[in-house]
C-alpha positions as CSV (number, residue, x, y, z in Angstrom):
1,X,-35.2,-22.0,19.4
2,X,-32.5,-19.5,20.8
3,X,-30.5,-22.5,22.5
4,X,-28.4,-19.8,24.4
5,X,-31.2,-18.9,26.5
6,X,-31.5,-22.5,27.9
7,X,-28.3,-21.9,29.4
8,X,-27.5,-20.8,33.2
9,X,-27.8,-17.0,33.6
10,X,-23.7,-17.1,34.5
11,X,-23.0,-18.5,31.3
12,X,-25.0,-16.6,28.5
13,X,-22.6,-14.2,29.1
14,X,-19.6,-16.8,27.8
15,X,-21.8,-17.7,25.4
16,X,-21.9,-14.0,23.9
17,X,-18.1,-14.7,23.3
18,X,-18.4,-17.5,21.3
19,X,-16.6,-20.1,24.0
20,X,-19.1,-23.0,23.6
21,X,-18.7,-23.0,19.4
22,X,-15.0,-23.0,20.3
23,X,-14.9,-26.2,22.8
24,X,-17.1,-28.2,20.0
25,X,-14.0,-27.0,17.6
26,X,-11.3,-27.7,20.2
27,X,-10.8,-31.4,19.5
28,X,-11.0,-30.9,15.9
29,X,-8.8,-28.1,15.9
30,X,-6.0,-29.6,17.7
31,X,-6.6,-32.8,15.5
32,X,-5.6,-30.1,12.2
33,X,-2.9,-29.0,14.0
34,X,-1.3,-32.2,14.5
35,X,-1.9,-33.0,11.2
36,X,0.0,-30.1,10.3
37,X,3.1,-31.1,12.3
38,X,3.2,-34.7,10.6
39,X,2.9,-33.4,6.8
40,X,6.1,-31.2,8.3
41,X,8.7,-33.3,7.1
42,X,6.7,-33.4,3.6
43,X,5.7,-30.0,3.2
44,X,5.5,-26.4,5.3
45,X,2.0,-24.8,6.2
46,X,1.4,-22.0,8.5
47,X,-0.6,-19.2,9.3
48,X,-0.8,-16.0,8.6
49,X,-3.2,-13.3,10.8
50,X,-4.7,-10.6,7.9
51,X,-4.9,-7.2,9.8
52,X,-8.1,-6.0,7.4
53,X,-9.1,-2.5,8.8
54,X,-6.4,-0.7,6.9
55,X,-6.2,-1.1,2.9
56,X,-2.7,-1.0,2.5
57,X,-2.2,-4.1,5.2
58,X,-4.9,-6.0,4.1
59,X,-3.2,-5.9,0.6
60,X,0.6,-5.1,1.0
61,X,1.1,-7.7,3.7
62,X,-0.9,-10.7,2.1
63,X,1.1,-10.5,-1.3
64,X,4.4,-10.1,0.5
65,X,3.0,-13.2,2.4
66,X,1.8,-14.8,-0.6
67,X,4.7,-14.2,-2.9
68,X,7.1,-15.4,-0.2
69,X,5.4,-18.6,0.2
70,X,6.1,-19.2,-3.6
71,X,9.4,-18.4,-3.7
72,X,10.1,-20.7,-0.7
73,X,8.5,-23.3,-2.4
74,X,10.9,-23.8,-4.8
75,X,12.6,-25.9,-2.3
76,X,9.9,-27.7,-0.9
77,X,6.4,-27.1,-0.5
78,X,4.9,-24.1,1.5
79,X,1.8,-23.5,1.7
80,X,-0.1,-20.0,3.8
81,X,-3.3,-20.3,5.8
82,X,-4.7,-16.8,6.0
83,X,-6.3,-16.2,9.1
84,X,-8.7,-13.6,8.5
85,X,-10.9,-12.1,12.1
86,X,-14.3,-10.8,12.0
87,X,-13.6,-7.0,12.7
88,X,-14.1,-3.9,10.4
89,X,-12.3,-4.6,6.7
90,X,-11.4,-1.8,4.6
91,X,-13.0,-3.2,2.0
92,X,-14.7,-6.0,1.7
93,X,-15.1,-6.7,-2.0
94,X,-10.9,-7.1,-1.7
95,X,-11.5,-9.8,1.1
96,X,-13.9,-11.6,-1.3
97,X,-11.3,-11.4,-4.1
98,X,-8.7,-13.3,-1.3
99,X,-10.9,-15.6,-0.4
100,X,-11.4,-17.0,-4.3
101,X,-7.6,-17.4,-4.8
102,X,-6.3,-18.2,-1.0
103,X,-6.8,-20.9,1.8
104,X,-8.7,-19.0,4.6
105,X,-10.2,-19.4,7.9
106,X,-12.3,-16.8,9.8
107,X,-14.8,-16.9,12.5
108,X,-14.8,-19.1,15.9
109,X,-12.7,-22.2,14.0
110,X,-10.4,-19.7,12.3
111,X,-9.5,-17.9,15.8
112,X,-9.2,-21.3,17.3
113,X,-6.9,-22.7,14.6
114,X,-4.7,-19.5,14.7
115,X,-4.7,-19.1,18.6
116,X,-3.6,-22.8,18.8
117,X,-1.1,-22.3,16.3
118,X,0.6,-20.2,18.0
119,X,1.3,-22.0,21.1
120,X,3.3,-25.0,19.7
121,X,6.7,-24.9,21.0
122,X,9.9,-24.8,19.1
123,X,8.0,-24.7,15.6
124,X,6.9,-21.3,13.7
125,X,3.4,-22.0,12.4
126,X,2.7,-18.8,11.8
127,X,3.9,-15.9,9.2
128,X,5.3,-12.5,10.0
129,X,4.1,-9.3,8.4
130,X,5.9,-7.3,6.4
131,X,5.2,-4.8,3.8
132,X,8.8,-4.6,1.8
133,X,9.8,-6.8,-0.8
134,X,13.6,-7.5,0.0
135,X,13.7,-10.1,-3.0
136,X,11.9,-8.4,-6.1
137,X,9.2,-11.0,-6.0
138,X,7.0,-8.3,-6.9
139,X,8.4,-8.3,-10.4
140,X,9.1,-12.0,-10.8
141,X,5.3,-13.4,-10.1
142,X,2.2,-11.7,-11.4
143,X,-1.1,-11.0,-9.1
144,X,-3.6,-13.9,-8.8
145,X,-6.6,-11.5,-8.5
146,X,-9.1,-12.1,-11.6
147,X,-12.0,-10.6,-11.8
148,X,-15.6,-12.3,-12.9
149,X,-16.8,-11.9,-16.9
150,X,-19.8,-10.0,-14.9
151,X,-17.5,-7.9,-12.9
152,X,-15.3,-7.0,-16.3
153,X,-18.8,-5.8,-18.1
154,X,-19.8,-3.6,-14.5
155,X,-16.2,-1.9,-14.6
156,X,-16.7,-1.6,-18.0
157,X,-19.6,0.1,-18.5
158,X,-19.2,2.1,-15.6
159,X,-15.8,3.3,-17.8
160,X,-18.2,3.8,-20.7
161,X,-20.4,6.3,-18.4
162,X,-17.4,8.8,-18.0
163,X,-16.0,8.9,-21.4
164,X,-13.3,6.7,-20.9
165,X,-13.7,2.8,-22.4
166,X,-10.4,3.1,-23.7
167,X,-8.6,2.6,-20.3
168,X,-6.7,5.9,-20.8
169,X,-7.4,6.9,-17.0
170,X,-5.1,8.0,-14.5
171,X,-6.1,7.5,-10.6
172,X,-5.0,10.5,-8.3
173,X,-4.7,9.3,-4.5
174,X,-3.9,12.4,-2.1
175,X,-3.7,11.5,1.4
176,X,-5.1,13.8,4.2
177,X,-5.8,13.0,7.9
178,X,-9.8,12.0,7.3
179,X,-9.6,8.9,6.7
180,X,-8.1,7.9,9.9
181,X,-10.1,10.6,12.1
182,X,-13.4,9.1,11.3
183,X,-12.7,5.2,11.1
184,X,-10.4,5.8,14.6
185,X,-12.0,7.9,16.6
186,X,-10.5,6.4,19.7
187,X,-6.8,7.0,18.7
188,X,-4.7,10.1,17.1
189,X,-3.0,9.5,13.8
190,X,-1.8,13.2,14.0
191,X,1.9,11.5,14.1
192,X,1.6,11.1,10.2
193,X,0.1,14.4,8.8
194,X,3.4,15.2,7.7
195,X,2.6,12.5,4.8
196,X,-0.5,15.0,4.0
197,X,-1.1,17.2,0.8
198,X,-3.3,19.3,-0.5
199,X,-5.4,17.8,-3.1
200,X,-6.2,21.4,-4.8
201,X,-2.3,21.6,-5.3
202,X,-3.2,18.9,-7.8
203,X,-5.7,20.7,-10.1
204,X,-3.1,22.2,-12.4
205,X,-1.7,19.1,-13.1
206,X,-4.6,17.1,-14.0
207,X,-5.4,19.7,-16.2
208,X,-2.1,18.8,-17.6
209,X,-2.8,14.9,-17.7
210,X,-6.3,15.5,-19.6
211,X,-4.6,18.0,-22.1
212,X,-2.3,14.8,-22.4
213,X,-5.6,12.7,-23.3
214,X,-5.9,11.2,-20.2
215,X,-9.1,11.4,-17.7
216,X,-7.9,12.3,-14.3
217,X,-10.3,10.0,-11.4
218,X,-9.1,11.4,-8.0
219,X,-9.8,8.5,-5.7
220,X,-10.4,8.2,-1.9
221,X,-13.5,7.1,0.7
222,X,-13.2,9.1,3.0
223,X,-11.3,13.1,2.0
224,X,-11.3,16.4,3.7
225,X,-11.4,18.6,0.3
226,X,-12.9,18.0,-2.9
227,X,-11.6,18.4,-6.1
228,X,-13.4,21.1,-7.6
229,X,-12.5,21.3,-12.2
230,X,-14.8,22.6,-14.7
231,X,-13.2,19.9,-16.5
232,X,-15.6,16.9,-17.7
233,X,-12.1,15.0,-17.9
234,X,-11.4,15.5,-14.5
235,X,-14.0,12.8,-12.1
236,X,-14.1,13.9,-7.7
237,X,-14.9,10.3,-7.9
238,X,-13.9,10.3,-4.2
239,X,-17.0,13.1,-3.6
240,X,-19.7,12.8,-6.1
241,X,-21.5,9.8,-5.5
242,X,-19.5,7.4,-8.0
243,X,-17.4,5.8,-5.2
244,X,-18.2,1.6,-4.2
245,X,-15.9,-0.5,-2.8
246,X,-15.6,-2.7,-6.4
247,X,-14.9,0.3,-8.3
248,X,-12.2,1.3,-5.6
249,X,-10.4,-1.9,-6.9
250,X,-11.5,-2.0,-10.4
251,X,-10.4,1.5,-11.7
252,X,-7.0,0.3,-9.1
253,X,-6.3,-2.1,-11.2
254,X,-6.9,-0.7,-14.8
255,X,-5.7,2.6,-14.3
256,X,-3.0,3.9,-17.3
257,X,-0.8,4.5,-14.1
258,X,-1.2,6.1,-10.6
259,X,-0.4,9.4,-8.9
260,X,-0.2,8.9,-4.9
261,X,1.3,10.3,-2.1
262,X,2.1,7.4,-0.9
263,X,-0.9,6.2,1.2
264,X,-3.1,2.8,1.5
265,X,-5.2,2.8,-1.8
266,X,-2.1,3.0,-3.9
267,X,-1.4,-0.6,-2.6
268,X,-4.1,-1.5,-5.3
269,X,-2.6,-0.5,-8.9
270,X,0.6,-1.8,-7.3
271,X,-0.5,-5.1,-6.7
272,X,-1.8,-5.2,-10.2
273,X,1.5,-4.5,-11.4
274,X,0.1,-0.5,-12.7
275,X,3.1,1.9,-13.2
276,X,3.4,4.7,-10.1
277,X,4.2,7.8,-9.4
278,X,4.9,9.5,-5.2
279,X,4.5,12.6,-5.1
280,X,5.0,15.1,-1.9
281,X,6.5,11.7,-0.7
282,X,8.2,10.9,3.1
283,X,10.4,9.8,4.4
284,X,12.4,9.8,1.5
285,X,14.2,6.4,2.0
286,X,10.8,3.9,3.1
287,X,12.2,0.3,2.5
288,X,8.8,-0.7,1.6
289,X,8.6,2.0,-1.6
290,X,11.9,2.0,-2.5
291,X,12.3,-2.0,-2.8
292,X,9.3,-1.6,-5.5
293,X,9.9,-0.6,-9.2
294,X,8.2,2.8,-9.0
295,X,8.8,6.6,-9.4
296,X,9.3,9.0,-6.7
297,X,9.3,12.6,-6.4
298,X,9.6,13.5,-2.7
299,X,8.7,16.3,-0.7
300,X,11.6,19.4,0.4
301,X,13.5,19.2,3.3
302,X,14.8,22.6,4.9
303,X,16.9,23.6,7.9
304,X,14.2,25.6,10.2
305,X,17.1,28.2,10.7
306,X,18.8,28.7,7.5
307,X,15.8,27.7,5.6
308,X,18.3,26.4,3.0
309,X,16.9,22.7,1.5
310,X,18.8,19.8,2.5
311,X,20.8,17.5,0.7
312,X,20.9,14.0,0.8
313,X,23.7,13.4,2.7
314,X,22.5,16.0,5.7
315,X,19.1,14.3,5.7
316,X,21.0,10.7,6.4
317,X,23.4,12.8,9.0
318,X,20.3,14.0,10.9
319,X,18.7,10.4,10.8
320,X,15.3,11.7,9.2
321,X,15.8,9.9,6.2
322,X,13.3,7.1,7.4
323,X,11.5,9.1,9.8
324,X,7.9,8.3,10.1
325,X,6.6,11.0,12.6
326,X,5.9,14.8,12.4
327,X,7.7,15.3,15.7
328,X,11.0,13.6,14.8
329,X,11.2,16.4,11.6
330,X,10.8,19.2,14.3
331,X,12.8,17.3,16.6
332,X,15.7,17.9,14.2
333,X,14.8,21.3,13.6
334,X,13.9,20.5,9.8
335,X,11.1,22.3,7.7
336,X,8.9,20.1,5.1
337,X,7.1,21.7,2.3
338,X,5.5,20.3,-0.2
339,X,5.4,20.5,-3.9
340,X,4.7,23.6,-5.7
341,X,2.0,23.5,-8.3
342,X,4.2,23.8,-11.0
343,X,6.9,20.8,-10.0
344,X,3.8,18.9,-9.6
345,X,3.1,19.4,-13.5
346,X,6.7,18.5,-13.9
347,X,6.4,15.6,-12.2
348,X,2.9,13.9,-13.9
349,X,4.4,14.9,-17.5
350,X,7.5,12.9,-16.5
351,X,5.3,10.2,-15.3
352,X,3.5,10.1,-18.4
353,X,6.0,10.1,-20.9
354,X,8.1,7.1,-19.1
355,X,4.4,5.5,-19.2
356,X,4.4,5.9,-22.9
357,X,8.2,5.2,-23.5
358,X,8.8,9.1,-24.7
359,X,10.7,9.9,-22.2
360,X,14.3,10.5,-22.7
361,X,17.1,11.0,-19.7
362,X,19.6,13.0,-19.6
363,X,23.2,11.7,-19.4
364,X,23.3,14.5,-16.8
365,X,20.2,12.7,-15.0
366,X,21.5,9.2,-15.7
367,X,24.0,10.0,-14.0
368,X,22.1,11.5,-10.8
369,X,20.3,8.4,-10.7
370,X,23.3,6.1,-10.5
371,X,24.8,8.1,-7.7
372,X,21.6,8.6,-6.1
373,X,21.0,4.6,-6.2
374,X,24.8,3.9,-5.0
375,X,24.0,6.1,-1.8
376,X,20.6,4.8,-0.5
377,X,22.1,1.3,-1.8
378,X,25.3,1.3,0.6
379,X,25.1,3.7,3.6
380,X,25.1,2.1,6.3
381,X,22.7,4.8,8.1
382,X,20.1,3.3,5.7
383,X,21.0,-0.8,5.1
384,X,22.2,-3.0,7.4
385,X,24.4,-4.0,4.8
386,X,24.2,-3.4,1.3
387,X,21.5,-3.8,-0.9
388,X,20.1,-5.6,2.0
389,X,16.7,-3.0,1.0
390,X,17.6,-3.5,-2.8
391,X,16.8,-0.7,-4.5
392,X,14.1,-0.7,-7.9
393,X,12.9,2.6,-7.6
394,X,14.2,5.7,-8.9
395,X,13.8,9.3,-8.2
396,X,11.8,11.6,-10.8
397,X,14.8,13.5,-12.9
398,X,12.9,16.5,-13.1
399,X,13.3,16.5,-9.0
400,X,17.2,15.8,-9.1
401,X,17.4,18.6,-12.0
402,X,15.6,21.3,-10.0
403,X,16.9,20.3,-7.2
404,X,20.7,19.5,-8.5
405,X,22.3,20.2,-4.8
406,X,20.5,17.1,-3.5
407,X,23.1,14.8,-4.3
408,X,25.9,16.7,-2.9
């Protein structure tokens, strides 16, 4: 019997919204909540609202969350209720994985819960977002993802199919505006192309990677070009009919290491603790990437007039060194172009002989880096006061020795 339709005609239409399941709640709802406010003095639980629609939220945010709460815990007892509403998910095999290891709440009690939450004066019940790691949690505590015996042997044998059951697979990730055009229709994300590359800039050095023994799997749902090899090493996984949403997080989180431009997906070998490599990255000082232990090689930065490439220090002086818009570059009359083909093979050999402990530094480089990390560390265009974004990740050195002006 559709008990709805006994209703008045006037209020089917509340009923639609999901108000009567919410008054049966109410009482047992504000019940929890008070509950919540006696165990206070014992130990800390709030709530924390997952924003699921975009892969690098739904990920960054909950760990940050997540890692916080342990940290805090060390004093006395926190514990995080993750909130999680019934709206599109970016993935939904990564919201299953959540929901094995985390205390959720989703649907008609799980708004209620949350909504009531946050209208209890004078206390915080509820958790802030944030995607940057200010206290290198990251590093201290491993993820709590774990994946099924069954879901091993799928991810497994799915490795077997492409030649590549040893785990000696890199992940490509290069972000273009598709993604957002067809999942957002109703909005413009045009404000980030300047984060965009061209994937086929990439096919020289994934040829490098496999001639390195590694299989290149260029990941991505949703992509504006394929990536078109001859080579059976390198895997369009992103365009030829491989792609589910497991995979996205299985190959993610078994990779060798990662090659991104710094978008969404790369949020899933990072929270499995996979090395990483940005490259054709902006801006070039994002608290959220440079707080993480990770490798960067960022785009070029040139004066529109004298189409000479900026140094560091002129990048801080026209405060685009955090920039995240296309229009605040042009703004300040500043050029970006993106990696050549050729500094892109520079950069992945780099990447994959730190991976495999070959590389060796320069003193010259060492001491790039030290300078470079002393700047970004102190200025006080960048932190609010030092080291108050600590600093873990480090520049590539073949970018600071091609480019060795940067640091002037």
């Amino acid at each position: 019997m559709n008990l709805k339709s006994k209703f008045p005609p006037k209020l089917q239409k509340y009923a639609n919204f999901g108000i009567f399941p919410k008054l049966i709640f109410l009482p047992f709802a504000l019940g929890f909540i008070a509950l919540i406010l006696l165990l206070r003095p014992f130990v800390v639980i709030k709530f924390f609202k997952v924003n699921p629609w975009r892969i690098g939220h739904l990920l960054q945010e909950v760990e940050i969350v997540r890692l916080n709460a342990l940290e805090a815990s060390k004093n006395k007892k926190h514990h995080i209720i993750y909130y999680f509403p019934e709206r599109r998910v970016a993935n939904a095999f990564i919201v299953q994985m959540w929901k094995r290891v985390l205390p959720t709440i989703s649907g008609s009690w799980g708004w209620l819960v949350y909504t009531l939450s946050l209208k209890v004066p004078s206390i915080k019940l509820t958790c802030e977002p944030s995607i940057t790691d200010q206290r290198e949690l990251w590093s201290t505590y491993t993820t709590n993802f774990q994946f099924s015996d069954l879901e091993i042997e799928q991810g497994e044998k799915f490795l077997t199919s492409i030649n590549s059951s040893n785990y000696s697979y890199v992940c490509l990730i290069v972000r273009d505006s598709s993604y957002l055009e067809t999942i957002r229709k109703d909005k413009s994300f045009a404000y980030h192309d300047f984060r965009d590359a061209d994937v086929r800039s990439y096919l020289q050095a994934a040829e490098r990677l496999t001639n390195l023994g590694y299989t290149v799997i260029r990941m991505g749902q949703i992509v504006g070009e394929p990536l078109r090899s001859d080579n059976p090493n390198i895997i369009d996984y992103a365009t030829n009919g491989m792609r589910s949403e497991f995979l996205d997080i299985y190959l993610g989180a078994f990779c060798k290491f990662c090659i991104s431009t710094g978008t969404g997906w790369d949020v899933i070998p990072t929270i499995f603790r996979r090395r990483i490599m940005y490259s054709n990255f902006l801006p070039i000082f994002a608290p959220s990437a440079v707080s993480l232990p990770m490798t960067i090689y960022p785009k070029s930065l040139y004066d529109s007039k004298t189409k000479l490439v900026l140094s560091l220090s002129e990048i801080i002086e026209h405060d685009i060194a955090s920039v995240q818009t296309a229009s605040g570059y042009q703004e300040a009359g500043v050029e970006i172009r993106d990696l050549s083909s050729e500094e892109l093979v520079e950069a992945v050999t780099e990447m994959a002989q730190r991976v495999e402990g070959t590389f060796v530094e320069t003193p010259e480089q060492k001491e790039m880096q030290a300078k470079l990390k002393r700047i970004l560390s102190t200025h006080p265009k960048l932190q609010p006061s030092p080291n108050y974004y600590p600093i873990r990740a480090q520049f590539a050195s073949c970018f600071l020795s091609r480019y060795p002006n940067f640091l002037d």
